[in-house]
N, C-alpha and C positions, 0 to 999 in steps of 0.2 A: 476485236475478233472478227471482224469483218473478213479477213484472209480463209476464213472459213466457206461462205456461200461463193459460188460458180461466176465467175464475169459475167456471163449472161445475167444472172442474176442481180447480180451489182449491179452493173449499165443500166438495165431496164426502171430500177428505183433509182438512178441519178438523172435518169430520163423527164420522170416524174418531176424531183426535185428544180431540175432544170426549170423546167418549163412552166413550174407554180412561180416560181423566182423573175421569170421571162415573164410578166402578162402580157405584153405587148407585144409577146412572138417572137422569134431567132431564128434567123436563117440555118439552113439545114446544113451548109459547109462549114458553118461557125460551130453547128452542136456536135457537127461531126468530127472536127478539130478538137473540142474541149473534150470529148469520152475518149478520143483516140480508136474509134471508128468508120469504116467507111459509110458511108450514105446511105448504101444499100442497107445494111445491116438495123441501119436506121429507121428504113422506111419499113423492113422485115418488123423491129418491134411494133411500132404504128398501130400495124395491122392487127397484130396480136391484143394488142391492148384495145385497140377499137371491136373486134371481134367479138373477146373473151370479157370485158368488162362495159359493154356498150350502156348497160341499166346504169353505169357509175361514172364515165368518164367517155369524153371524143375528147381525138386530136384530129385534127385538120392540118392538113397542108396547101397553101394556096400556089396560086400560079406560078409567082416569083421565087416561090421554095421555101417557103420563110413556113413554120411550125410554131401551132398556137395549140392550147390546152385549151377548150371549149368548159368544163368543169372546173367554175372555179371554189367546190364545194369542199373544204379542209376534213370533212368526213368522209366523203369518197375518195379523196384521193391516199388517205391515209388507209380506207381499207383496200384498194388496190395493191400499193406500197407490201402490206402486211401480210395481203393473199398473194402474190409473187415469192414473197421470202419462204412462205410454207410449198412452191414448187423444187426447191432448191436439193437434189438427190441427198448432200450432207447434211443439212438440216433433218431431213426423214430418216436418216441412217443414224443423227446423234438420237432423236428422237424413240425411233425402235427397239434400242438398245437400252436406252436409258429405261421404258416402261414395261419391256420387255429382254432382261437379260438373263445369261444361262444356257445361250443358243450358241449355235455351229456357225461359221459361215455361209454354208451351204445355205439356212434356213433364213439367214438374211437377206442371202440374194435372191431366194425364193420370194422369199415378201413382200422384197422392194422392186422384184420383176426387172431384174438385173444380171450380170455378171458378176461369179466370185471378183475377177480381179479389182473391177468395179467399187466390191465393196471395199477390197485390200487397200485400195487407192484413197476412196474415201476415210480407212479410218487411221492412214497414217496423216494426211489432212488434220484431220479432229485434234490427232492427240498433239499435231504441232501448233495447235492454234489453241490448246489446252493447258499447254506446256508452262504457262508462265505462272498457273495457279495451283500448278504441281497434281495436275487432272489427268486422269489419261483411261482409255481406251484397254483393260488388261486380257489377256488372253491365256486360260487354263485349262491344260489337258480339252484345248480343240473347243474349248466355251469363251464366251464374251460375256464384258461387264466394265461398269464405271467402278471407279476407284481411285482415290485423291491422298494424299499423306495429310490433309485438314477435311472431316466429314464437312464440318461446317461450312469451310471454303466452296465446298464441291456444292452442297446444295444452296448457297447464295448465288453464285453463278446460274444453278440450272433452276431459279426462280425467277430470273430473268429472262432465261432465253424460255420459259415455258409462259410467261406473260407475253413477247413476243410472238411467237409463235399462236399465240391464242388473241390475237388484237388485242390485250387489255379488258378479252370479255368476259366480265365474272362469273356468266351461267356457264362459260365452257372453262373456266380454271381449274372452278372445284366444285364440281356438282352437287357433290354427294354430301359435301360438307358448308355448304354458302350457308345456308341457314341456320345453324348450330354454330357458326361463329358469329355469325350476326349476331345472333341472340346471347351468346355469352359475352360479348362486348358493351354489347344493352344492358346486362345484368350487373357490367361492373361499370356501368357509367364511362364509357372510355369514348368523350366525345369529339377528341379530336382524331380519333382513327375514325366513326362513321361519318364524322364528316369530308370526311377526306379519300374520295374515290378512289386515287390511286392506294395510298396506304393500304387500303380495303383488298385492291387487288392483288399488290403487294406480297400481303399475311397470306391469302384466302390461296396463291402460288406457293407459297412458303410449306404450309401447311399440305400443301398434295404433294411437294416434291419429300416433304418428310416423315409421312405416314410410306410413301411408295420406298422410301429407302429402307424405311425400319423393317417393313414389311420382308425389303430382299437383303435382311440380317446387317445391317450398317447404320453404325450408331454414332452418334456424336461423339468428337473425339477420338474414333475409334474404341470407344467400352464399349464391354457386352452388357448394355442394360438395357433388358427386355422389357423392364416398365418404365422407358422413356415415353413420356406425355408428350406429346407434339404440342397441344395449345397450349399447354401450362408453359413449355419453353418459348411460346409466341409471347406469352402474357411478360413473360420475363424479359424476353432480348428490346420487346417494346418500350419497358419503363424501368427498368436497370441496365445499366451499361457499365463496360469497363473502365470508362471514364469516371464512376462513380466509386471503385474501388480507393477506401482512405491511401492508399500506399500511392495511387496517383492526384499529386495535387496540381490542378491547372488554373493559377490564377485569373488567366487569358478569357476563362468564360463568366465570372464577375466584370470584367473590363467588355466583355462583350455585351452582359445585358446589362449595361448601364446605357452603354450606344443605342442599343434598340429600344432601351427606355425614352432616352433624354434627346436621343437627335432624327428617331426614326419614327415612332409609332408617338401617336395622341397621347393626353394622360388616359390612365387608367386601361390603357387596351390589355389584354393577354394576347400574347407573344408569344406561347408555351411549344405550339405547334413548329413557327420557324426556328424558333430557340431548338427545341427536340433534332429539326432537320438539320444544321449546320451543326450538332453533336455527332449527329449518326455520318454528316458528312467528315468532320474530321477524324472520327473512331475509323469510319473505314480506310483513309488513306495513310492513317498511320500502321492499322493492325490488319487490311484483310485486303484492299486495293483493288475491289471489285468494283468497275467501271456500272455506270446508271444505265447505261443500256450497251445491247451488246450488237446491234446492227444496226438498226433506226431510231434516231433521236425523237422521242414522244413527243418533243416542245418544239421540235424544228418550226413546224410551220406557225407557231407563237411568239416564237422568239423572232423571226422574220416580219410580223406585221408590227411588233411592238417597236422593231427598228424603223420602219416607218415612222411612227408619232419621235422625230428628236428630242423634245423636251423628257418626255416620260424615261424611253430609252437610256437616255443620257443621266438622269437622274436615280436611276435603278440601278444603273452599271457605276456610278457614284455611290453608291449605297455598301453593293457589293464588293467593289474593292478593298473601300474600310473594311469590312467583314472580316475581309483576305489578308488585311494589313495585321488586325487585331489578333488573328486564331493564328498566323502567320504558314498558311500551309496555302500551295497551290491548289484553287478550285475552279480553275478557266471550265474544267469540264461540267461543271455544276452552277455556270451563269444562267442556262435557258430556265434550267429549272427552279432556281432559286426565284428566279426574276415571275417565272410563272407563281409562284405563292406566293410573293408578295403582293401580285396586282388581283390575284383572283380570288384568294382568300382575305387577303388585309386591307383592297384598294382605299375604300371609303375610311379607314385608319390609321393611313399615311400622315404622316404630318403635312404632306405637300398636297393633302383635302382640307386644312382643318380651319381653309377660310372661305369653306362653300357658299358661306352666304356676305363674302364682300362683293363690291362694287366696282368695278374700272371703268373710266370712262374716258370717250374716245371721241377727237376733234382733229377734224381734216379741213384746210382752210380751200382745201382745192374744190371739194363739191360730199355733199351729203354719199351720194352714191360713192365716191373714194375711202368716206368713212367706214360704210360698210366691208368694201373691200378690208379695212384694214381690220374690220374685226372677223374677217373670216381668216384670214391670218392667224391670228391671235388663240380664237377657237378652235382652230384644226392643228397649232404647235401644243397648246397646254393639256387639252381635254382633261378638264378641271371642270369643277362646279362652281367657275367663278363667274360672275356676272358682269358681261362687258355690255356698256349700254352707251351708245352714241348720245352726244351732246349739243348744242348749237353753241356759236361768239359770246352772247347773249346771255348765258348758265353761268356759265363758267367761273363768274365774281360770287356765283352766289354758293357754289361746292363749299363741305365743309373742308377745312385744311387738310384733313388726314386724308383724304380723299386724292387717290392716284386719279394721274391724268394723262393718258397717251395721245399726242398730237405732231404732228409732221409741221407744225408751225413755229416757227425760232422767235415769235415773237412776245411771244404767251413766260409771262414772268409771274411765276408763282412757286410754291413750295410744292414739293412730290408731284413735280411736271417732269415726262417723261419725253425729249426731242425724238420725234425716229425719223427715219425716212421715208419716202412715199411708198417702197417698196422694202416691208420690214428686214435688217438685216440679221444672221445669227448670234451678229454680237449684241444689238438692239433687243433680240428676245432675252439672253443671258443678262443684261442688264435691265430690261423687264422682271425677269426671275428674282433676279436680285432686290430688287426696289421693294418688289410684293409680298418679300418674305417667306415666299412658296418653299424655301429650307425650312 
């Protein structure tokens, strides 16, 4: 739904993007080549952003042209990112509309300190970038209003783009009602919604976009039932699903938590949280198809640093595949996030933790200081809780067998000896992985 917000718009958070992805700076004919803008235009947003968010974010440009992101702060640049999306005229037009409908055009242009045609423009926009969830923009006898062929469709969508739209900040989602779902979540023990931030924001979205509907006579499903409960249906859509209906049987989620028993998670862990996520991810893409987010990816700059660390990376997007294989439905859009609950909520329960307290030891024949080397290497590929502890010639007879041994020495004959090179290779590390068990 990105076809929705203003080029300007868009450019300026790919700007952002850009340039957190760039540490090292990018020449300004290169940035200006990849958005498909001129330079000037370039150095026009610069200024704006240096201006308008100076408490949050510099960009610099030095002599040679070259543009560096001075902020390298994943909170600032996200609220930048977030505060851009809320200048966007169709953003504030789906917005007004949606909190306020039953109005004239006249009264929107007024509002928005606009032109009717303006708004004309804007909301045949809306409803083509709406279009695909059967949402639209309707207009009666000279009045406006949302309106969808699935109530439910309509406000899963505008739960997202009102979490958007509001940073993900809980005191501005649902004011009026933060507290009173807290506490009723409290009273029924539902601990993996308060532990889980988003989820929290999630419902607490959920819940304003469905009180404000009922409110302007629009009821799930299209019935008139004026004593629809907003949280008793939050309580519901959370821990019954249509997956759960006996007339659907899905073998494929026994075959899955056996995976996340027996190949992913420690014994004994609860899984219940990711198990719930990848239901709710397959119930959607089979029955409602609403996309995780609707203009800014929440994990981007997550899923970016965790590609960094290769081993973990690669081991997580191995995880997720099986996932992929098992439930057999496309989830490429639900990598960053999967991958973020895995490491944030279950890291220390991976199985690829559950030998925090072994041992590897490490001999370099070339010099004590190359040993080191090799265990910064080592440490900066796994970040694990494994303990790599250098060795001398001298030890080495006396290790007990089970005892892994990484050495750049070919001459070293012994069991659970690891040859690598002076400078570790990626197949050397996978064959490290390997040896240690770390599956």
């Amino acid at each position: 739904m990105d076809n929705l917000i203003e080029t300007t718009i868009k450019r300026q958070i790919l700007i952002l993007e850009t340039l957190y992805l760039n540490r090292t700076g990018i020449d300004l004919s290169e940035l200006s080549i990849l958005l498909s803008c001129s330079e000037n235009t370039i150095l026009r947003d610069i200024k704006y952003f240096n201006k308008n968010f100076e408490q949050k974010i510099f960009i610099k440009k030095d002599n040679k042209k070259k543009i560096y992101l001075i902020s390298k702060s994943i909170k600032n640049i996200r609220f930048v990112a977030y505060s851009i999306l809320n200048n966007s005229l169709n953003i504030n037009i789906t917005k007004t509309i949606l909190l306020t409908p039953y109005k004239n055009i006249e009264y929107y242009a007024s509002f928005m300190n606009t032109s009717v045609s303006s708004i004309y423009k804007s909301i045949k926009l809306i409803n083509s970038a709406l279009s695909d969830y059967q949402v639209k923009i309707e207009s009666r006898s000279g009045i406006y209003f949302f309106i969808a062929k699935s109530e439910i469709i309509l406000r899963k969508i505008f739960t997202i783009f009102w979490l958007e739209i509001n940073l993900f900040n809980n005191d501005l989602i649902d004011p009026d009602n933060h507290t009173e779902l807290m506490l009723y979540w409290k009273n029924r023990q539902k601990k993996s919604i308060l532990n889980n931030k988003y989820a929290i924001s999630y419902y607490l979205a959920f819940n304003f976009i469905s009180s404000l509907r009922v409110k302007q006579k629009f009821y799930i499903n299209n019935n008139i039932d004026k004593n629809e409960v907003t949280i008793e249906y939050i309580n519901k859509s959370l821990f019954c699903s249509i997956l759960d209906n006996h007339l659907i049987n899905i073998p494929i989620f026994y075959k899955l938590s056996d995976f996340l028993k027996n190949e992913v998670f420690q014994k004994n862990c609860d899984f219940s949280e990711l198990f719930y996520l990848i239901k709710i991810i397959y119930e959607n893409k089979i029955f409602y198809q609403i996309p995780l987010y609707l203009f800014i990816d929440p994990t981007f700059f997550f899923h970016h640093q965790l590609s960094n660390n290769k081993f973990l990376y690669n081991h997580v997007t191995e995880i997720i595949k099986q996932i992929e294989t098992i439930i057999k439905i496309d989830i490429a859009d639900y990598y960053s996030a999967i991958s973020y609950v895995l490491l944030v909520y279950y890291k220390k329960k991976l199985k690829i933790y559950k030998n925090k307290d072994k041992t590897i030891y490490i001999f370099s024949f070339l010099s004590e200081e190359h040993a080191n080397f090799l265990k910064f290497q080592l440490e900066n590929y796994f970040d694990t809780d494994l303990n790599f502890v250098i060795t001398t010639y001298e030890q080495i007879p006396i290790l007990n067998t089970n005892d892994v041994l990484i050495t750049n020495s070919p001459l070293i004959e012994r069991e659970n000896t690891l040859i690598v090179s002076d400078y570790i290779s990626e197949l050397e590390f996978t064959n490290i992985k390997n040896k240690i068990s770390l599956n």
